[in-house]
C-alpha positions, 0 to 999 in steps of 0.5 A, a space after each residue: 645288453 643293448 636296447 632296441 631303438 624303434 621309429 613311433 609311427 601314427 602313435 606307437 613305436 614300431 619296428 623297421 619291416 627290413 633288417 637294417 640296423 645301426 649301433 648306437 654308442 656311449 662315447 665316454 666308453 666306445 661300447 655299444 649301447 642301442 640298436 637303432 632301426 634304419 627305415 625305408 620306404 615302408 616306414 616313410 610312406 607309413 609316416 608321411 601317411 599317418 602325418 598327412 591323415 591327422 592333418 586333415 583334423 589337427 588344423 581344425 582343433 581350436 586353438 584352446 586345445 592344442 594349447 593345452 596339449 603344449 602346456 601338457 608337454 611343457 610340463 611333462 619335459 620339465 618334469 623328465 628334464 633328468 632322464 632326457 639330460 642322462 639320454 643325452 649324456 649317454 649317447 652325445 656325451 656332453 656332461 650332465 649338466 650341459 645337457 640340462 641345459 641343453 633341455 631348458 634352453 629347448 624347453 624355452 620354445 616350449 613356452 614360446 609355442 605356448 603362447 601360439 594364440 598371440 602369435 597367430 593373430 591377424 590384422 583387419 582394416 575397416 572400411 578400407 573402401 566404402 562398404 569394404 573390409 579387409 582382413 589377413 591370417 595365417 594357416 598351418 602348411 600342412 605335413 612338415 618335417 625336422 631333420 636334425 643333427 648330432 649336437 643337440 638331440 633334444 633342443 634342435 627338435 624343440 626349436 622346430 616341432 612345438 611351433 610347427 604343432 601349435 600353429 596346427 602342423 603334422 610334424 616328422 622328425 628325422 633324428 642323428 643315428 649317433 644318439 636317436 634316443 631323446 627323439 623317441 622318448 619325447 614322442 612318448 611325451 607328446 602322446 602322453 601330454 593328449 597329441 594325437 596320433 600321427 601329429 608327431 612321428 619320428 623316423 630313424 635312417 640316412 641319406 635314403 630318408 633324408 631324399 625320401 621326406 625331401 621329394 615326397 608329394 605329401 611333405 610341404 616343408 622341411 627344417 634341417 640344421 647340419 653341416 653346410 655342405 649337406 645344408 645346400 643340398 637339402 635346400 636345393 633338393 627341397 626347393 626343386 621338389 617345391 618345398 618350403 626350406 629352412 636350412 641352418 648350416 655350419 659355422 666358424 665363429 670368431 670372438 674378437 678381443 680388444 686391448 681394453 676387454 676385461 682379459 680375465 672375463 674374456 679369458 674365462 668367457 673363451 674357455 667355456 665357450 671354445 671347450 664346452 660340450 667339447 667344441 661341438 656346438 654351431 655356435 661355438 667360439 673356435 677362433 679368437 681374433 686377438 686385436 694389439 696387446 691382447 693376444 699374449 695376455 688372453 692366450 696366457 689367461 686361456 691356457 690357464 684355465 684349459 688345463 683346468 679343465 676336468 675331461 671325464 665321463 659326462 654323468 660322473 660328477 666334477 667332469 666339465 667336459 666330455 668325449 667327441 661323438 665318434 671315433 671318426 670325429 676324434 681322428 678328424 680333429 686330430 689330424 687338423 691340429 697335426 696340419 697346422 702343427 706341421 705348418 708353422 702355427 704353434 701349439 699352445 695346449 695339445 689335447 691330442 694324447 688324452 687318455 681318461 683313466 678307466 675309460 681308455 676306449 672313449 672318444 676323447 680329446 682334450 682341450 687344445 690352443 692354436 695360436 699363430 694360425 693364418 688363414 689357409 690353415 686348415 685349422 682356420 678354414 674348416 669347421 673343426 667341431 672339436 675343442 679347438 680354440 685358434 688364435 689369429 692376431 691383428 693389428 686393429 678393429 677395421 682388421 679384425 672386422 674384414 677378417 671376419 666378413 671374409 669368412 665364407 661363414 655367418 652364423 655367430 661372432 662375438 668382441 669383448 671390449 669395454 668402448 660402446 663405439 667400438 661394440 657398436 661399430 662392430 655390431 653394424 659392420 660385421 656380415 654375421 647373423 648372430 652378434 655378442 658384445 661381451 656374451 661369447 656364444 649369442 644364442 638368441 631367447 625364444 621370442 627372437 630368433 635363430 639364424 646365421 648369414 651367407 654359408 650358415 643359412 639357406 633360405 629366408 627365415 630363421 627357426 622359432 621365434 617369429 620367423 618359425 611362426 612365420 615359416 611354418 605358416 602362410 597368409 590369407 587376405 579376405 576382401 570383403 562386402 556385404 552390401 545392402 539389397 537395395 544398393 547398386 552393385 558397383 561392378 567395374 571393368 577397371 582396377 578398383 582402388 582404395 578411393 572408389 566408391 
């Protein structure tokens, strides 16, 4: 059987008015699990309307209440972390306890978004001129909306809808079609936790929605994180159709080992975060950058421990890591590592042939080493999302630093060493946004804020965090006076300044 996977629309969950459908899968066992609903334009012109309808009053409840309605839904995601763990797992395949931790690091901006009454606060200056006072604030934009990717179904969306909502937004969310799922049950949750309808919608479909939100009139502002290629396109879509844009894109995140590192840390460090969630996070360590001595030691200690590695169905216990999220996807990572075989670089674990037992039809592929990697591989120079660790050797820090800032990508990066000089020099050097020293995947706590350089980032500001509350809200400054009826008016044909009495 499969279950009917619907959009939720001003409050309620409802059918496409077409026929269009799309299967969901379980990637451990390649069966169909859901069919999704593909909207068109009358479920876009429906959900825009009812965000664009319950904005007009969303933004002028105090700020009390809608911080009630968050602390509701903190509770309600705490309380369900679970069933949106085993969602995740079912349609993603990312193994249960990753997808815990996938909820609590979203869960994090919950609390963040919470805290909307401190973020939201102005700044007044008395007396600026005589008589005159100056004050600033800042005011939802209206109609935003989320367009969010395969790998993280629950997190991404809790990076952009709770600050959005809290800072007095409408919100629609534009979900993967690969795993649709967590979206509607968390506007199950938001209903539940007192929102109300309208404030938070969720739109299933492709490209045809994608254009829909972007060249809408009534959409104001549009959050996306994705691949790079399609990053651009929904900046420059967004931006032409004079939208307010933030679009996170791909990456290809180098770690880099120095001779002085602790190989065993590092080591297990790489493991985790080249083969965890199969490789298919942004912030992934796909290529280490090895500096001197340190690449045979690391490559040995890696390998070690990427055979270790349990790969399974993601809710049977014991399994470290599970399936990649399509057929598609496995053949395409496939064929990289058979490129880069076929081009001189050598293969030190090979994850291509994995079968799981009793699980012959999932998307798997195992954890694989690449080492002697150069550059116009394209094992190096795609973003490979799989669990593909490649290796380039250097002779220096200078080198392995030019390495980097030559990669047309800029989202995270890590080094692994025990010298304060060369972790600081690094952290100044590097043209990456996101920066570990001895911390492999740099994802920054709620209260900072997330975003890569160059090719990682199409607009200026970061998502949750400051910039969140930042992007989706914009400034007011007041001047003003209230003089006494006797006074003079003091009205002047020329620029008044601060000194003017």
């Amino acid at each position: 059987m499969t279950t009917e996977i619907l959009h939720f629309i001003d409050g309620r969950e409802v059918p496409s008015a077409g026929d269009a459908r799309q299967d969901v899968y379980n990637p451990a066992t390649g069966k169909v699990t859901g069919s999704l609903h593909i909207g068109e334009q009358d479920e876009l012109k429906a959900a825009v309307a009812s965000a664009r309808k319950a904005a007009e009053s969303w933004n002028d409840v105090s700020i009390a209440k809608r911080t009630a309605v968050l602390f509701a839904f903190r509770e309600l995601i705490h309380a369900h972390t679970d069933e949106l763990a085993e969602i995740i797992t079912s349609e993603h395949g990312k193994v249960f306890s990753d997808a815990k931790g996938e909820v609590g690091r979203g869960l994090e901006v919950v609390e963040f978004a919470c805290g909307i009454s401190e973020h939201l606060k102005g700044e007044f200056s008395e007396q600026a001129s005589t008589g005159i006072d100056v004050y600033s604030f800042r005011q939802p934009l209206g109609v935003v909306a989320g367009i969010t990717p395969f790998n993280f179904p629950v997190m991404v969306p809790l990076w952009m809808a709770p600050v959005a909502i809290a800072a007095g937004n409408t919100f629609i969310l534009k979900p993967s079609e690969r795993d649709p799922s967590a979206a509607l049950f968390m506007a199950r949750l938001w209903k539940e936790a007192g929102l109300p309808d309208g404030v938070f919608n969720v739109l299933h479909g492709g490209k045809e929605m994608v254009d829909g939100l972007l060249t809408h009139e009534d959409v104001d502002a549009i959050s996306f994180v994705g691949s790079t290629p399609i990053a651009k396109y929904v900046y420059e879509t967004g931006t032409q159709n004079g939208k307010r844009v933030q679009a996170l894109g791909g990456a290809k995140n180098h770690a880099v080992i120095m001779p002085d590192a602790d190989m065993d840390s590092a080591a297990e460090h790489l493991n985790a975060a080249a083969f965890g969630s199969a490789g298919e996070r942004c912030m992934a360590i796909s290529v280490a950058v090895a500096v001197g001595n340190a690449a045979d030691q690391v490559i040995a200690k890696v390998k070690a421990l990427g055979e270790g590695v349990t790969v399974g169905n993601g809710m049977e216990k014991g399994s470290d890591m599970g399936p990649v999220i399509t057929p598609q996807a496995k053949e395409r990572i496939t064929r990289i590592i058979t490129e880069a075989e076929q081009d001189g670089a050598a293969l030190v674990l090979d994850g291509r042939d994995l079968v799981v037992p009793g699980h012959e039809e999932g998307f798997f592929v195992g954890p694989t080493i690449i080492d002697k990697v150069r550059h116009e591989m394209s094992a190096y120079e795609e973003e490979i999302f799989g669990p593909v660790l490649v290796v380039l050797r250097v002779d220096s820090l200078e080198e392995a630093i030019k390495v980097i800032n030559a990669n047309p990508y800029g989202n995270g990066t890590a080094i692994f060493t025990q010298n304060g000089a060369a972790a600081r020099t690094f952290q100044r050097k590097v043209t990456v946004g996101m920066i570990g020293v001895n911390v492999p995947i740099p994802v920054p706590v709620a209260w900072h804020s997330f975003g890569g350089w160059k090719n990682s980032l199409f607009g200026d500001l970061h998502v949750y965090g400051p910039d969140g509350i930042r992007f989706y809200t914009r400034g007011k400054v007041v001047t003003q006076r209230f003089p006494e009826p006797e006074s003079i008016s003091g009205a002047s044909f020329s620029m008044p300044t601060s000194g003017d009495h």
